[in-house]
Backbone atoms as SQL, in Angstrom:
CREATE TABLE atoms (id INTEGER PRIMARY KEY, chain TEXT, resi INTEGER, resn TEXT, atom TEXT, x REAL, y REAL, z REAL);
INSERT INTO atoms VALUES
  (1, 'A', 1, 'UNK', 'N', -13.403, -45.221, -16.197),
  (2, 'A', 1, 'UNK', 'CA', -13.024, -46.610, -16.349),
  (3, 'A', 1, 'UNK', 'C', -14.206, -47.425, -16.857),
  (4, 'A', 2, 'UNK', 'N', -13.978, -48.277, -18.021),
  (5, 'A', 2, 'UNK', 'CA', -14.759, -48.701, -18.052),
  (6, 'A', 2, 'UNK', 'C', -14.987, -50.178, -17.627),
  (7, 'A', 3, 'UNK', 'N', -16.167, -51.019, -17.637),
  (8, 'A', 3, 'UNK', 'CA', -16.049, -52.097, -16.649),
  (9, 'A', 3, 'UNK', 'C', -15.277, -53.343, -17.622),
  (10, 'A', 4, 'UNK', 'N', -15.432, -53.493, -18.911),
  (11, 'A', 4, 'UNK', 'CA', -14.617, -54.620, -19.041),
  (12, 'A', 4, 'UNK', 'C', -13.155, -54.230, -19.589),
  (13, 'A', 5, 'UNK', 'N', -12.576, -53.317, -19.197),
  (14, 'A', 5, 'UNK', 'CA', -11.329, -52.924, -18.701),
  (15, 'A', 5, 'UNK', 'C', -10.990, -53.574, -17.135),
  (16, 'A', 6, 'UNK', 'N', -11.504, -53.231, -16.270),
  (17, 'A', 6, 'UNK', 'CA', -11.765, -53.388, -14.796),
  (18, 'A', 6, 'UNK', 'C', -11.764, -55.099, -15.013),
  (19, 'A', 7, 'UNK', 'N', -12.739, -55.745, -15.937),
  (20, 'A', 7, 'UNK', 'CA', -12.889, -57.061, -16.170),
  (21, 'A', 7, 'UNK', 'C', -11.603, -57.912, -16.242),
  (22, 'A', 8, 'UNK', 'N', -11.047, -57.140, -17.215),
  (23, 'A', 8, 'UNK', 'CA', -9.548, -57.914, -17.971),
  (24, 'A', 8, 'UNK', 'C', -8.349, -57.855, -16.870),
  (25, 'A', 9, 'UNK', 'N', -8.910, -56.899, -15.744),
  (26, 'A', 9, 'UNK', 'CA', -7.632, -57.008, -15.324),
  (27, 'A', 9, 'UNK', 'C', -7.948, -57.556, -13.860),
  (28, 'A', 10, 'UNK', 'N', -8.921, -58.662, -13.559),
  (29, 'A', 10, 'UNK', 'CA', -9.568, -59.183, -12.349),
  (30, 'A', 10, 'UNK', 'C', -10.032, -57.583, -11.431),
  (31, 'A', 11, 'UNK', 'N', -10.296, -56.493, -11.749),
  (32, 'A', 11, 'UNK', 'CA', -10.984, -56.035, -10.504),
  (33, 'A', 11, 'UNK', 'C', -12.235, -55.517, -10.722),
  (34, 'A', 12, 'UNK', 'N', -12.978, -56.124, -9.339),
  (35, 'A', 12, 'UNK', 'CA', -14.256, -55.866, -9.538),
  (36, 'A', 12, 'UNK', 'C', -14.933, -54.302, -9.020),
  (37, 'A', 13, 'UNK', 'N', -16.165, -53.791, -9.368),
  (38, 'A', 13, 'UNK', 'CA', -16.295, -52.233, -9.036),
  (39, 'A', 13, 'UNK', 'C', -17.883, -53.085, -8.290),
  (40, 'A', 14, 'UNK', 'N', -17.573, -52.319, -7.282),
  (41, 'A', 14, 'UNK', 'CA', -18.744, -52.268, -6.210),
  (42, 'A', 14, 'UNK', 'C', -19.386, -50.832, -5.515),
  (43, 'A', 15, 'UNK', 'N', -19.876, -50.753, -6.215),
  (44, 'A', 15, 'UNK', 'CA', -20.319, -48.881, -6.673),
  (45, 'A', 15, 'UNK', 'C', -19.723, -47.999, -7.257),
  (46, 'A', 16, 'UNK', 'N', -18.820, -47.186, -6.097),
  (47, 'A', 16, 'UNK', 'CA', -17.669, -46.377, -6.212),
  (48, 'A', 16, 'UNK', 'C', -16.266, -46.733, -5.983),
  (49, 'A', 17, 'UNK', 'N', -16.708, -48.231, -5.317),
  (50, 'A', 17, 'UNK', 'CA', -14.916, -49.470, -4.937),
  (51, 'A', 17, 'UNK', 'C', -14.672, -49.924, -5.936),
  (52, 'A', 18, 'UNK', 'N', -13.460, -49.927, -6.393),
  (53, 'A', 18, 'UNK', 'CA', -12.769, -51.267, -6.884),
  (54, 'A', 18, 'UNK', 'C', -11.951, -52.391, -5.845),
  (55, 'A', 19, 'UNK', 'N', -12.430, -53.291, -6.384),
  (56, 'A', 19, 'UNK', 'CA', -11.271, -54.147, -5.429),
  (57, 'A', 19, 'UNK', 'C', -11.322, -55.426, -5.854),
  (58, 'A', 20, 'UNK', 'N', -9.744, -56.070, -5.761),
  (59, 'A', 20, 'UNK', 'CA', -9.244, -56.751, -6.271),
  (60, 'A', 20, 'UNK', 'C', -10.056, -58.357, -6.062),
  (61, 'A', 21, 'UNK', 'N', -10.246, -58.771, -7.575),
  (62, 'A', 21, 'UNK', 'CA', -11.138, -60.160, -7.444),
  (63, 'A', 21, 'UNK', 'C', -10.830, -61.550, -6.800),
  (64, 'A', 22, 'UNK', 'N', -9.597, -61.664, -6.207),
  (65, 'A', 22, 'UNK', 'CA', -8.817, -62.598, -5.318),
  (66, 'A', 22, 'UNK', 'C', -9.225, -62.178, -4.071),
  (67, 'A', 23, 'UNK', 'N', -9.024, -60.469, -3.551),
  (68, 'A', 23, 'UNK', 'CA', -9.500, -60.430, -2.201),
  (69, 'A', 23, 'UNK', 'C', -10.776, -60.449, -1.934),
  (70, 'A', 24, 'UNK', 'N', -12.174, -60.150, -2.867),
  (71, 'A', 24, 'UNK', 'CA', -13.016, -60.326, -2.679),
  (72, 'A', 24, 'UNK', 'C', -13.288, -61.752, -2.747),
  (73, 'A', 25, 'UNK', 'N', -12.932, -62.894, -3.296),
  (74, 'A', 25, 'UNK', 'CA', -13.511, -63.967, -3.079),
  (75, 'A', 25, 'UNK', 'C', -12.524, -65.011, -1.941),
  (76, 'A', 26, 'UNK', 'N', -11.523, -63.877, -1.774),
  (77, 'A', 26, 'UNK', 'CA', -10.912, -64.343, -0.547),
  (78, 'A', 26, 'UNK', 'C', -12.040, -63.816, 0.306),
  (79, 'A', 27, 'UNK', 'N', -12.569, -62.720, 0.804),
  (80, 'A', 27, 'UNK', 'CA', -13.780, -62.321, 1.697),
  (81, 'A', 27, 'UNK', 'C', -14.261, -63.244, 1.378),
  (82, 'A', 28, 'UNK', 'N', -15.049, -63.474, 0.240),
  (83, 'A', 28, 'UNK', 'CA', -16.540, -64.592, 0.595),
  (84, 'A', 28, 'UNK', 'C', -16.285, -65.760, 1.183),
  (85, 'A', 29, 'UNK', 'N', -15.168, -66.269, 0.571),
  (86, 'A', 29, 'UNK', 'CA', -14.834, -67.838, 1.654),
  (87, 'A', 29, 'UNK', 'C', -14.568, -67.681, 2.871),
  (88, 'A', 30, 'UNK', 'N', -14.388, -66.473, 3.325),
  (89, 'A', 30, 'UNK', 'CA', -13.926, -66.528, 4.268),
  (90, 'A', 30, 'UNK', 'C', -15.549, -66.352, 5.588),
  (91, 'A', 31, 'UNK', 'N', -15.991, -64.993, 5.032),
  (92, 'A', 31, 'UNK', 'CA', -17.402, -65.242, 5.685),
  (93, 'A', 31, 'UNK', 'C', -18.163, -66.313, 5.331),
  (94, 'A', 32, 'UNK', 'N', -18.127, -67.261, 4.554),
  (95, 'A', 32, 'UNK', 'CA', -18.818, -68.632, 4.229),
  (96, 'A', 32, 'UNK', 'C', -18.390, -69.407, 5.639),
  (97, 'A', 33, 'UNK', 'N', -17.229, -69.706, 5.584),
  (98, 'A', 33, 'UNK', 'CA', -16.917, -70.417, 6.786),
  (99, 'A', 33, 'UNK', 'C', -17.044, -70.197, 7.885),
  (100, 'A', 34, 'UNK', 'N', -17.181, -68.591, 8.074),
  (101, 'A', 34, 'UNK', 'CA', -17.751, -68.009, 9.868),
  (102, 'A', 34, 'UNK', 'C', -19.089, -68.343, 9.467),
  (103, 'A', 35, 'UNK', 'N', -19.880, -68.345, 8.349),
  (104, 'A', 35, 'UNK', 'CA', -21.585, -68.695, 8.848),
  (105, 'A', 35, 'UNK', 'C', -21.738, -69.717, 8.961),
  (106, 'A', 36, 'UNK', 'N', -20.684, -70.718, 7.974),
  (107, 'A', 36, 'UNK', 'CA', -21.072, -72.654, 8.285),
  (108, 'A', 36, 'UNK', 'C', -21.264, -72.534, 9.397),
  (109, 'A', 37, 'UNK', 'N', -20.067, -71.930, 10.469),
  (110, 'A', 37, 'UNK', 'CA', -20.016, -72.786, 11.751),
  (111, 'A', 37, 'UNK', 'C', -21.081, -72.242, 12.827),
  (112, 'A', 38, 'UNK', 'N', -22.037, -71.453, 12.527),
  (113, 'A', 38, 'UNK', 'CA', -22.918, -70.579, 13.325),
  (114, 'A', 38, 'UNK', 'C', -24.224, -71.665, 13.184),
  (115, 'A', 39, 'UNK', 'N', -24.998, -71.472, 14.295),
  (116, 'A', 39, 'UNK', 'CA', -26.455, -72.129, 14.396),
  (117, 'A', 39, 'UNK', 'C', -27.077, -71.277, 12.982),
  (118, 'A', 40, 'UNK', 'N', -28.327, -72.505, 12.563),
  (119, 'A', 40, 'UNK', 'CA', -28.855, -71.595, 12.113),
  (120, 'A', 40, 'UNK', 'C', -30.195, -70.929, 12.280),
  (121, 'A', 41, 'UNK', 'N', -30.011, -69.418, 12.462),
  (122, 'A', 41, 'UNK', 'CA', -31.016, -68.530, 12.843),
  (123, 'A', 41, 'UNK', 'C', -30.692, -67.543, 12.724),
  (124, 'A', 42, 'UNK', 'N', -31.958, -66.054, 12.788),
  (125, 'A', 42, 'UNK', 'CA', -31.360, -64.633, 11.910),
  (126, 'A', 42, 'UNK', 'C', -30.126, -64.415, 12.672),
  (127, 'A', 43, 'UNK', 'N', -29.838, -64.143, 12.085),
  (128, 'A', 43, 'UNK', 'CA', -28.371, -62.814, 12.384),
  (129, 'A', 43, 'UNK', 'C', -28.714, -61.256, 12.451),
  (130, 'A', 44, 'UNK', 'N', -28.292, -59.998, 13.289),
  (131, 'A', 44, 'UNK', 'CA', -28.200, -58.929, 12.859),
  (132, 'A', 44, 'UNK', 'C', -26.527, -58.562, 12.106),
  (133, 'A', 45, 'UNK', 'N', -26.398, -57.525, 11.647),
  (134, 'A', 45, 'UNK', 'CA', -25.121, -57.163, 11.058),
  (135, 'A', 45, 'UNK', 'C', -24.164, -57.205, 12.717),
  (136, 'A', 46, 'UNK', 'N', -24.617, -56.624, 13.424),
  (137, 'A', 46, 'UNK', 'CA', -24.005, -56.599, 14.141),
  (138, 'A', 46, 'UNK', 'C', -23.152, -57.970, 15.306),
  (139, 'A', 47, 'UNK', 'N', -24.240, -58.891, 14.979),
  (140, 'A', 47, 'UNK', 'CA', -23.645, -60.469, 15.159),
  (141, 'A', 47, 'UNK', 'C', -22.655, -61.322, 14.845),
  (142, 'A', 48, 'UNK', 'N', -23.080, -60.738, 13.199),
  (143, 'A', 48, 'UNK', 'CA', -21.968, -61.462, 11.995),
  (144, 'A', 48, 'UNK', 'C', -20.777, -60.898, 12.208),
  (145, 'A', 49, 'UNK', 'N', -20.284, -59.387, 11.886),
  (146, 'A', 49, 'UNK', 'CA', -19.447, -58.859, 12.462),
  (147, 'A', 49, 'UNK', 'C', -19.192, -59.244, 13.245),
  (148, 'A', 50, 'UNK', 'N', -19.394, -59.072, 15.053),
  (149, 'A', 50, 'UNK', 'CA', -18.969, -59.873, 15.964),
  (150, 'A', 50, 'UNK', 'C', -17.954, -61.077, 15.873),
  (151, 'A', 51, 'UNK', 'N', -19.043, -62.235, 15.104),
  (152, 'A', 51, 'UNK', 'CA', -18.328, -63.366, 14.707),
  (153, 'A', 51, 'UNK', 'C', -16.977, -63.099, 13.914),
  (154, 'A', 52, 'UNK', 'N', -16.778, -62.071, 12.896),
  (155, 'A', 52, 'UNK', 'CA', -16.158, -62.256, 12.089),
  (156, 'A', 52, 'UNK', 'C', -14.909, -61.849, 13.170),
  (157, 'A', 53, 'UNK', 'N', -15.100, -60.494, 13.912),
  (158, 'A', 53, 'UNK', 'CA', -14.179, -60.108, 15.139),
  (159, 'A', 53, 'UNK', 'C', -13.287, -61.250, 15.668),
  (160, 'A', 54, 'UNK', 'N', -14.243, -62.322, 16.165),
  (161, 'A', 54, 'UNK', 'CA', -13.857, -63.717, 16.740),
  (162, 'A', 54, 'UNK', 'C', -12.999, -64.481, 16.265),
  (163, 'A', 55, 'UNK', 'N', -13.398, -64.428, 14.605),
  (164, 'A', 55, 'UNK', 'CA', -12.811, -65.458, 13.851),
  (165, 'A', 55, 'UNK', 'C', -11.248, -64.869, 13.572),
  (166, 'A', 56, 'UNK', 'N', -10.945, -63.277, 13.848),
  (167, 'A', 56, 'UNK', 'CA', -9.616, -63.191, 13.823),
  (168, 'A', 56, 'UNK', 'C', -8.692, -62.929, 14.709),
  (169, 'A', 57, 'UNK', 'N', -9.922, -62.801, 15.732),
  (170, 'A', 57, 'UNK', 'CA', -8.935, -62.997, 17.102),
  (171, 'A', 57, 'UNK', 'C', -8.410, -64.519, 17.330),
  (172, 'A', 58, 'UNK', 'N', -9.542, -65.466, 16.614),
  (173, 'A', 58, 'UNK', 'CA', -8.964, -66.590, 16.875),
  (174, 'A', 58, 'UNK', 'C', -7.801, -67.417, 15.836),
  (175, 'A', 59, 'UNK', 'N', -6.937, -66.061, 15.119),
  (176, 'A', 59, 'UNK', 'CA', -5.597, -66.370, 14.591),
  (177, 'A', 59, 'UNK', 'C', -5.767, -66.206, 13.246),
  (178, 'A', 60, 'UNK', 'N', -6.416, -65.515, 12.749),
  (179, 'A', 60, 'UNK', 'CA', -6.514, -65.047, 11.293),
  (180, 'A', 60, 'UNK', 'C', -6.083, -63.500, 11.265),
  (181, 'A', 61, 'UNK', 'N', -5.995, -62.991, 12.331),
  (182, 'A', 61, 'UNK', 'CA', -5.779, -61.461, 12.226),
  (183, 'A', 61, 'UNK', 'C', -5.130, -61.096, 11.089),
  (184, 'A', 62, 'UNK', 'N', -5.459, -60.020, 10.901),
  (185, 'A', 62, 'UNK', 'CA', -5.023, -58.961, 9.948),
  (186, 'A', 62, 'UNK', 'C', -4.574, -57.905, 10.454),
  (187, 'A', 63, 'UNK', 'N', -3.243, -57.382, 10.678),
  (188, 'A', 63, 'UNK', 'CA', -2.604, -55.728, 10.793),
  (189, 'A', 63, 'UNK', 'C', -3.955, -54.907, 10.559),
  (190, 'A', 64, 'UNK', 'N', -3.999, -54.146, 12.155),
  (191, 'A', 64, 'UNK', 'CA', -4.698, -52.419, 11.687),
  (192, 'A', 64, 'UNK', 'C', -6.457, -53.052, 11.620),
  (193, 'A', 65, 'UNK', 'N', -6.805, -54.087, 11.928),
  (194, 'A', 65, 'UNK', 'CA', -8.477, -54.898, 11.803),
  (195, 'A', 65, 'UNK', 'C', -8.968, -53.995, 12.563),
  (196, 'A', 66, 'UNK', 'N', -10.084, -52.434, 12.590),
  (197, 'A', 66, 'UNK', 'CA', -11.052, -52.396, 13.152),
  (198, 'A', 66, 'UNK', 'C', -11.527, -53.292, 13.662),
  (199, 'A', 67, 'UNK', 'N', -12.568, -54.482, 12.651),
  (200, 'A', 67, 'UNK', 'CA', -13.191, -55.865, 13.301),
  (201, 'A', 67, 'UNK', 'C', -12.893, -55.984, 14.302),
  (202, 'A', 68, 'UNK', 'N', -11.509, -56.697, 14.394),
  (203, 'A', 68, 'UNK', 'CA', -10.797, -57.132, 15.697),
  (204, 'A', 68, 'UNK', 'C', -10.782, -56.510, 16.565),
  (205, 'A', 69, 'UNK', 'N', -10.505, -55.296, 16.206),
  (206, 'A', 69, 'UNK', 'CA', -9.612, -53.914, 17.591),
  (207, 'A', 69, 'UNK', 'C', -11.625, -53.831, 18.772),
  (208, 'A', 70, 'UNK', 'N', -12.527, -54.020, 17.846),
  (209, 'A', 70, 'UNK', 'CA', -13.704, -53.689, 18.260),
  (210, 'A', 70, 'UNK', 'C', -14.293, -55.093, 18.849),
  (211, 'A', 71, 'UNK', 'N', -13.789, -55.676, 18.534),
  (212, 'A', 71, 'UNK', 'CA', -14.529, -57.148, 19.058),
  (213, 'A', 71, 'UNK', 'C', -13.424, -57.235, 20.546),
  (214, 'A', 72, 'UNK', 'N', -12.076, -56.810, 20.669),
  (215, 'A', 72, 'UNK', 'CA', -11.289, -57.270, 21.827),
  (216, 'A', 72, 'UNK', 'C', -11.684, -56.164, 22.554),
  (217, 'A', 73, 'UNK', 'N', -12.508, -55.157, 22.332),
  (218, 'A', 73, 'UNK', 'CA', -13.025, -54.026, 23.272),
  (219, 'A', 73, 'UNK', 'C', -14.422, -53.898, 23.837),
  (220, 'A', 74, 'UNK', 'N', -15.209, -54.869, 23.302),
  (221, 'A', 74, 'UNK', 'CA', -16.562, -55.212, 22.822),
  (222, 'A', 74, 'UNK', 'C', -17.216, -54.218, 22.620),
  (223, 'A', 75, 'UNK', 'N', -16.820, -53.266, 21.614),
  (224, 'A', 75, 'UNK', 'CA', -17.585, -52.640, 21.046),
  (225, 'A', 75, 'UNK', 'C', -18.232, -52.951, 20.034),
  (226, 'A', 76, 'UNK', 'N', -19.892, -52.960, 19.625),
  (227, 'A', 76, 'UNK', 'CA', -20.390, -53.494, 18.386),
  (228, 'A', 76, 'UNK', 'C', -20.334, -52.152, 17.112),
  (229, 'A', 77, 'UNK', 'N', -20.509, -53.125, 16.065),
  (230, 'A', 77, 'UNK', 'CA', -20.172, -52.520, 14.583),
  (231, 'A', 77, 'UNK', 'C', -21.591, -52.826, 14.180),
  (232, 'A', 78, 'UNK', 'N', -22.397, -51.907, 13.512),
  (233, 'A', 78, 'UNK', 'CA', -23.400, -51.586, 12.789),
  (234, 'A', 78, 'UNK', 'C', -23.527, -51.867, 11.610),
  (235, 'A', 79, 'UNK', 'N', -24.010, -52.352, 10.516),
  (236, 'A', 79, 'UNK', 'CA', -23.837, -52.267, 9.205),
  (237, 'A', 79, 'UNK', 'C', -25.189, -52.341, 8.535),
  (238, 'A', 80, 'UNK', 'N', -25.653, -50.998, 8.460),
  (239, 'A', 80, 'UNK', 'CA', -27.158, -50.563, 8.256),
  (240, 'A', 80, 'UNK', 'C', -27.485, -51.776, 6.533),
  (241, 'A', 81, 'UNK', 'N', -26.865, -51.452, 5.675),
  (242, 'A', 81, 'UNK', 'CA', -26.865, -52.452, 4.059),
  (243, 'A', 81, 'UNK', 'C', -25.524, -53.545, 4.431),
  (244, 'A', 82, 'UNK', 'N', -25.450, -53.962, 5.523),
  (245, 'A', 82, 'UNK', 'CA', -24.712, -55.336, 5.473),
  (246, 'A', 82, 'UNK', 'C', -24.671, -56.450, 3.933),
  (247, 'A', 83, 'UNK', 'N', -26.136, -57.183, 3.735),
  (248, 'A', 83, 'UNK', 'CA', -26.567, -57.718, 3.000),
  (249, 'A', 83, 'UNK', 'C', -26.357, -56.792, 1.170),
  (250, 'A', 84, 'UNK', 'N', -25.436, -55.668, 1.322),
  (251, 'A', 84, 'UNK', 'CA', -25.141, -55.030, 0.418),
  (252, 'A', 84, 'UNK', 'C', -23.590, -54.964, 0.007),
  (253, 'A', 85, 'UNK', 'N', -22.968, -55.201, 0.955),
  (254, 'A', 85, 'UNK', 'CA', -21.678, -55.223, 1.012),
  (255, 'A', 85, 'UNK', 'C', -20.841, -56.529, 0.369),
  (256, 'A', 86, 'UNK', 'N', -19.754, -56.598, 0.716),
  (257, 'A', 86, 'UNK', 'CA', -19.431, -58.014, -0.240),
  (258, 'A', 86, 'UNK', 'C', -19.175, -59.036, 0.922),
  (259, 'A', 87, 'UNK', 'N', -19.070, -58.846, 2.321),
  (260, 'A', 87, 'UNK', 'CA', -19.166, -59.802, 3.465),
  (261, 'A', 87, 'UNK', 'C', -20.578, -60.232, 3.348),
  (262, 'A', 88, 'UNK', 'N', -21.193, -59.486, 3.143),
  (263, 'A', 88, 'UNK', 'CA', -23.341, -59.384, 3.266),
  (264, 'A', 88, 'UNK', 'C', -22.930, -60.775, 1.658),
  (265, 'A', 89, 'UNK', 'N', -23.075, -60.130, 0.727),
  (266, 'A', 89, 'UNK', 'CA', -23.402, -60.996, -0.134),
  (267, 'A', 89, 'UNK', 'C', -22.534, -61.917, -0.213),
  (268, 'A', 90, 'UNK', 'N', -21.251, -62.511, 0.354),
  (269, 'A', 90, 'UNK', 'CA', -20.508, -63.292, 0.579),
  (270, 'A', 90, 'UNK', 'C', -21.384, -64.448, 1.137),
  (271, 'A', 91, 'UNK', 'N', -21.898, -64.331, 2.243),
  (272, 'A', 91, 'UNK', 'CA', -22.658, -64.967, 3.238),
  (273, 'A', 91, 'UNK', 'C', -24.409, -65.831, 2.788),
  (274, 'A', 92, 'UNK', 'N', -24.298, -65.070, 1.463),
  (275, 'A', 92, 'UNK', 'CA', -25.802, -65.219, 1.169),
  (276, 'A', 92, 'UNK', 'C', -25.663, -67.023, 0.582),
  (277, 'A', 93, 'UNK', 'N', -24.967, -67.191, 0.009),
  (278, 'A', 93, 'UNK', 'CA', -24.895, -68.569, -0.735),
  (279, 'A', 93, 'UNK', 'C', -25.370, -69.683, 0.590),
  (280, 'A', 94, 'UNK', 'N', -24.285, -69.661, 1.565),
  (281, 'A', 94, 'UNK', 'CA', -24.521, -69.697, 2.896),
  (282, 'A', 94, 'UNK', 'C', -25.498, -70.161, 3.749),
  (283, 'A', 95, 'UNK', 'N', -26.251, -68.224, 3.649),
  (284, 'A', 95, 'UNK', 'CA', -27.551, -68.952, 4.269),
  (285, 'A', 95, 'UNK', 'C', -28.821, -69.250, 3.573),
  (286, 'A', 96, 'UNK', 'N', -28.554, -68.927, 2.250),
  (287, 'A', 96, 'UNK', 'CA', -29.570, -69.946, 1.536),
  (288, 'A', 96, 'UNK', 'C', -29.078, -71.258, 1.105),
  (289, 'A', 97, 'UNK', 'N', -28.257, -71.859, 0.895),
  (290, 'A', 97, 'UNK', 'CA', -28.066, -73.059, 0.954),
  (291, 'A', 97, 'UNK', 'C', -28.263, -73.723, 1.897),
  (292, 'A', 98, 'UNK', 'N', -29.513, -75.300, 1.433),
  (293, 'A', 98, 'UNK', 'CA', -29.922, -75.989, 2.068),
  (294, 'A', 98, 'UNK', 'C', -30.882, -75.546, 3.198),
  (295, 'A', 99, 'UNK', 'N', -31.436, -74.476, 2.493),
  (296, 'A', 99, 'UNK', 'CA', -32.618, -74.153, 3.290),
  (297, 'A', 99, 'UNK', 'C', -33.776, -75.177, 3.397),
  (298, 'A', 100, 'UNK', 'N', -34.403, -75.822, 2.212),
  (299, 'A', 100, 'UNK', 'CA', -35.072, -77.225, 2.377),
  (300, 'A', 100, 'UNK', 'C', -34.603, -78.059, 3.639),
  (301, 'A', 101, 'UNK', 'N', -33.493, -78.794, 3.200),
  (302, 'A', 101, 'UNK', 'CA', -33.260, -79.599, 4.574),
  (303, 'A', 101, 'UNK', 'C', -33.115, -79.026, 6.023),
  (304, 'A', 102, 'UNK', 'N', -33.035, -78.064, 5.674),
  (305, 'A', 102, 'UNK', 'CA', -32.969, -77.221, 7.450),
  (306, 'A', 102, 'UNK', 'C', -34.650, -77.524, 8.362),
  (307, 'A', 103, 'UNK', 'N', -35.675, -76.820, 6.925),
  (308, 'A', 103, 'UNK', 'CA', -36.548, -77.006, 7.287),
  (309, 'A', 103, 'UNK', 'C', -37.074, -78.431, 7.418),
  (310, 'A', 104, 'UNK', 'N', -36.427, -79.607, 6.931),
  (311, 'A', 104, 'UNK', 'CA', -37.221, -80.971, 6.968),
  (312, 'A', 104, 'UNK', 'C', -36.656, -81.223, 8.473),
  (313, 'A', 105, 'UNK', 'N', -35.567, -80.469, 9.120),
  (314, 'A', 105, 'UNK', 'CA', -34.801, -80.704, 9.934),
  (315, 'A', 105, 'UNK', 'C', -35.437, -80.044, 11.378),
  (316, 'A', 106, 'UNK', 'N', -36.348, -79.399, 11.101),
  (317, 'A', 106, 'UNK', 'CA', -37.402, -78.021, 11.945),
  (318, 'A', 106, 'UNK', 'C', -36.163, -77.328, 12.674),
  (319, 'A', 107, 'UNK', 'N', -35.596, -76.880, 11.774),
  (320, 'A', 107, 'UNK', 'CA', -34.483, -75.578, 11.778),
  (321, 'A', 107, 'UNK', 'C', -35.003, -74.502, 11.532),
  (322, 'A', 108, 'UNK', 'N', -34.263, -73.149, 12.088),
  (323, 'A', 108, 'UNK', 'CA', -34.639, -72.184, 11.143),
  (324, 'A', 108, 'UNK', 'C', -33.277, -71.774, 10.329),
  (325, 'A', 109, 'UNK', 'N', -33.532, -71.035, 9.136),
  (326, 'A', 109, 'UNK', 'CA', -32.240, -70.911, 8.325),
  (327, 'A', 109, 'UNK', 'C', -31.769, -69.818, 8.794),
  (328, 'A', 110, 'UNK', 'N', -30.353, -69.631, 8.335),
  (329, 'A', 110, 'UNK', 'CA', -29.718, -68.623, 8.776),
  (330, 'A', 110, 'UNK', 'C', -29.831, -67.358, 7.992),
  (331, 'A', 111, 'UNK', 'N', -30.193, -66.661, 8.355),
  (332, 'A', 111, 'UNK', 'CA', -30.318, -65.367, 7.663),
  (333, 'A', 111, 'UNK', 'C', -29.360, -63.993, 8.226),
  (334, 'A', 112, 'UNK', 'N', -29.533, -63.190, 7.278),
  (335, 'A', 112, 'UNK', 'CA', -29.144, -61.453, 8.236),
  (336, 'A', 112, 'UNK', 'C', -29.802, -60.701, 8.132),
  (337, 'A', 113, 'UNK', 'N', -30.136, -60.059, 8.954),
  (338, 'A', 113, 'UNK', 'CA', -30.814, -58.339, 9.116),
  (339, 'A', 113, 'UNK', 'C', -29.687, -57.213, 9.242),
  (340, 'A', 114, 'UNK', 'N', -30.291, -56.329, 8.740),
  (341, 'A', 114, 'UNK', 'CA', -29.645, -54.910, 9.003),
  (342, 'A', 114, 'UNK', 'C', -29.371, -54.690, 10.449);
């Protein structure tokens, strides 16, 4: 396949994934809005996740959600390249935006770790 084939027809390739360019930027808004509402300070993968767990227990669920099934069991989720993934880079706009005023604000910004 080549990529502006993949282009013409909205789906994007994320290594060895394809996936559809509506649900991926359905993901990013969607982790945008679980990091707005978070303090800001690092994150591990395993936090964000968490949160994201939260955010569909609290009525966004999705049929069949690992996330979920693991957050109502409290089991944590790992995500060694989080910041690689498309939730990871979803999030980045996020927590670099308005990093200046955070700091005029003696905030720290929100970030993620592995």
């Amino acid at each position: 396949m080549y990529d502006s084939m993949l282009r013409e027809h909205a789906i994007d390739r994320i290594y060895d994934t394809l996936i559809d360019e509506d649900e991926l930027r359905i993901c990013d808004e969607t982790v945008k809005k679980i990091a707005d509402n978070l303090p800001p300070r690092p994150y591990s993968s395993r936090e964000l996740i968490h949160e994201m767990g939260r955010h569909l227990e609290d009525g966004a669920a999705k049929a069949d959600s690992i996330v979920q099934a693991a957050y109502q069991s409290g089991v944590p989720i790992f995500c060694p390249a989080f910041s690689d993934c498309s939730a990871g880079l979803g999030s980045l706009p996020t927590i670099t935006s308005g990093v200046a005023s955070r700091r005029r604000a003696s905030t720290a910004p929100r970030t993620s770790t592995s």
